[in-house]
C-alpha positions, 0 to 999 in steps of 0.5 A: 508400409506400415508398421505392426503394432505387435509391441516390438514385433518379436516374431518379425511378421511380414505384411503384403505390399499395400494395395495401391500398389497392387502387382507393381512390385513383381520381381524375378526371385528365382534365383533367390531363397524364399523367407520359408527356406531353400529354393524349391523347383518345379515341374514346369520350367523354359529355357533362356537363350544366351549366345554361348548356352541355354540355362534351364529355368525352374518355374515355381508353381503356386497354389492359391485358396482364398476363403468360402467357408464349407465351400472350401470343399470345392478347392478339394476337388480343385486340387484333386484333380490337378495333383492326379494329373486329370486337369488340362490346365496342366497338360494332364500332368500331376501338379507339384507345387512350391508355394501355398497361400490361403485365407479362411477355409483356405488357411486351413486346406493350404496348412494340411497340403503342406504336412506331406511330402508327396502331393498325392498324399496331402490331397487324399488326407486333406478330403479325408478330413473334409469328409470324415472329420469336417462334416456334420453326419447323422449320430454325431454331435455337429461338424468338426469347425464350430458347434452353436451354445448350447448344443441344441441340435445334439440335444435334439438328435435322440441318435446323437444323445444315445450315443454321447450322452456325457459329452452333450450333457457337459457341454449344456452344463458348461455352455449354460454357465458361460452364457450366464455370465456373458449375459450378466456382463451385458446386463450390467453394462446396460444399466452402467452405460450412459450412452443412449438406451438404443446403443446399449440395446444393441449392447445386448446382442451378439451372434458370436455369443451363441458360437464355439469354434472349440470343434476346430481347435480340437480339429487343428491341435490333432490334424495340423502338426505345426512342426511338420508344416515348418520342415515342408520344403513348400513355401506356406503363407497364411494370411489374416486381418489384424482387428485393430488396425484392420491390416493384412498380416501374412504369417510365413511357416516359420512363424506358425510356431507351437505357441501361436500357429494353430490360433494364427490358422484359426484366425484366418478363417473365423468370420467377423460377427459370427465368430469371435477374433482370435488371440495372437500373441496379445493381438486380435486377429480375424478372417483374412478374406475380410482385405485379401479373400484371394492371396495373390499378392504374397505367393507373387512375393514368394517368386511364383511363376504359375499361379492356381487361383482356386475360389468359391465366387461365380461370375456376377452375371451369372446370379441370376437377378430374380435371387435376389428376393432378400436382404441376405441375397443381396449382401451375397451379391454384393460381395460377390462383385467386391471379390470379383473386382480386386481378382479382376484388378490383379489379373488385368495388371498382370496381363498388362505387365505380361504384354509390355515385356513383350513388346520390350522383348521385340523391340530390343530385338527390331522386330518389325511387328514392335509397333503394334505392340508399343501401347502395351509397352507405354502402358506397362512401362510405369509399373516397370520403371518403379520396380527398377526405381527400387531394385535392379530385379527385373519383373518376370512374366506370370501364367494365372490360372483361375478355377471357380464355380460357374454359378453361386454355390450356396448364398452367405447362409449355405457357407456354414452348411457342413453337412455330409452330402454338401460337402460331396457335392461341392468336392464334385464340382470343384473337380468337375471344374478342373477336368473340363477346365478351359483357360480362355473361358476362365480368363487365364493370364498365359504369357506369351 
């Protein structure tokens, strides 16, 4: 694993276990305090026969939120209905989850569920906030996540310039003076480089220019109290793409402190290009999504059992080829198949890990149907001998279950379309998905 390069590390920031690696590192941490504090216990939980007594064991429950911009809306109803108890995935029971992990928008919906006690409550400010404070609606001045330089569409709104005619007209003063000197700086630059005249042409443009993610700043220092989110008994990991060294570093909630925690959420969910890295701690860091767009790999390290993998990606087969008329269709397909693979990989090795301690398990006890599942056991049996090799922790068997839309929500351009009647749909949907949830069409890992 390699190191940070955050000088001496002071806030001792943990990386997920590198790729190649992927879910061989699988151990049984129950029994184990999580970095984040105590051992929590969930709902769920199965007993383990001994021949002297039955010892219950707690399964921890994990909600996973990867990435999707104004799509993260489709997550809000994802939890909605299975924190109500609406979703069949948990036996129509609410769901009360131990671990939370996200990347991008996922970052932040994981921070907000974090912030109350009671997972019903968490889930009804978090939509409040998608509804109320998050989307773009008629007489303001834009959404509650970024605002474009200088504020053109307030400017335009004759409704918005009645009603805040002081806070538009500031921010076309400030907004004009800053892209005066960035395109001073440009300039100059153009005319000192000596590289060649088309490299100092691209020199000039840059979209991220045009882009404030003031509004979320403001939007996190008022929404996400950072000493709230470290007394939460559930396990929080943020995950975020260091600019430099183009690594994967998961921030733990203790390490959200109120020097850097909003700016490490922040992070995770600003996209490469569009909106400008962020500043932690003399570090830059960017989108998570851009190596882990759905964390699985740090809530398994937490010592999750059951697992809710909530993202925005629709099977490829189901975007239809005739969508792809353009270039910015195909880049959406494209990283829609990218997504999909590393989800696919991860899943299959689980399922494989699964399989083999269960052939383990019949074989240990001679029962006479162990042959046929011997393949699973040799084909699980490296994964196991190296997580032996390095601990005695046995690995354990893992329950995924997977939510995501069944077609394409809205194309790379629509994930930065925060309009009111956008976000609604996409809450819909995604609580559509959880009631009429079905674990064998969606691929769900169930252990046997």
């Amino acid at each position: 694993m390699k190191k940070s390069r955050m000088g001496s590390n002071p806030l001792d920031i943990k990386k997920p276990t590198p790729k190649k690696e992927r879910l061989e590192w699988i151990r049984d941490s129950r029994q184990e305090d999580t970095p984040d504090g105590p051992d929590t216990t969930a709902r769920g939980q199965k007993e383990i026969k001994s021949e002297d007594t039955i010892a219950p064991v707690q399964l921890k429950q994990a909600v996973i939120l990867s990435g999707g911009g104004a799509t993260g809306a489709f997550e809000v109803g994802v939890l909605k209905a299975l924190i109500k108890g609406m979703s069949p995935a948990t036996g129509n029971q609410p769901l009360s989850f131990d671990i939370v992990t996200g990347t991008s928008v996922g970052a932040f919906n994981a921070a907000c569920m974090v912030l109350q006690d009671d997972p019903e409550a968490a889930i009804d400010f978090l939509e409040d906030l998608w509804l109320n404070r998050i989307s773009s609606q008629p007489g303001r001045t834009g959404n509650g996540v970024f605002r474009f330089r200088p504020p053109a569409q307030a400017l335009l709104s004759p409704e918005a310039l009645l009603k805040h005619p002081v806070e538009v007209l500031s921010r076309f003063g400030v907004d004009s003076m800053y892209l005066t000197r960035d395109w001073l700086q440009r300039g100059l630059g153009f005319f000192q480089s000596s590289e060649p005249i088309e490299h100092r042409a691209l020199d000039l443009m840059n979209l991220s220019s045009y882009v404030s993610i003031e509004p979320l700043q403001e939007l996190l220092a008022e929404a996400v109290p950072l000493d709230t989110v470290r007394r939460s008994s559930v396990s929080l990991k943020v995950v975020t793409t260091n600019w430099e060294t183009g690594e994967a570093v998961v921030f733990d909630k203790a390490q959200l402190t109120d020097d850097i925690g909003h700016q490490a959420i922040m992070a995770s969910t600003v996209i490469p290009g569009f909106f400008p890295p962020v500043d932690v701690n003399g570090q830059f860091y960017c989108d998570g999504g851009v190596v882990m767009n759905t964390p699985t790999l740090p809530a398994i390290g937490a010592g999750a059992d059951v697992l809710h993998m909530i993202y925005m990606d629709p099977d490829v087969k189901e975007i239809p080829q005739a969508k792809l008329r353009n270039t910015l269709d195909t880049f959406d397909r494209m990283l829609t198949i990218q997504f999909a693979t590393n989800i696919n990989k991860d899943i299959e090795q689980a399922e494989r890990i699964n399989k083999g301690l269960v052939a383990i398990e019949r074989v240990h006890k001679n029962a006479s149907e162990a042959d046929e599942h011997v393949p699973h056991f040799v084909k699980a049996a490296g994964h196991i001998q190296k997580r032996l090799a390095a601990s005695e922790a046995p690995h354990r068997k893992l329950c995924i279950h997977r939510y995501h839309p069944k077609e394409d929500l809205c194309g790379i351009l629509g994930l930065l379309n925060f309009e009111r009647e956008n976000i609604e749909t996409f809450i819909d949907l995604g609580f559509k998905e959880a009631i009429e949830h079905d674990c064998k069409a969606s691929g769900c890992v169930l252990p046997e």
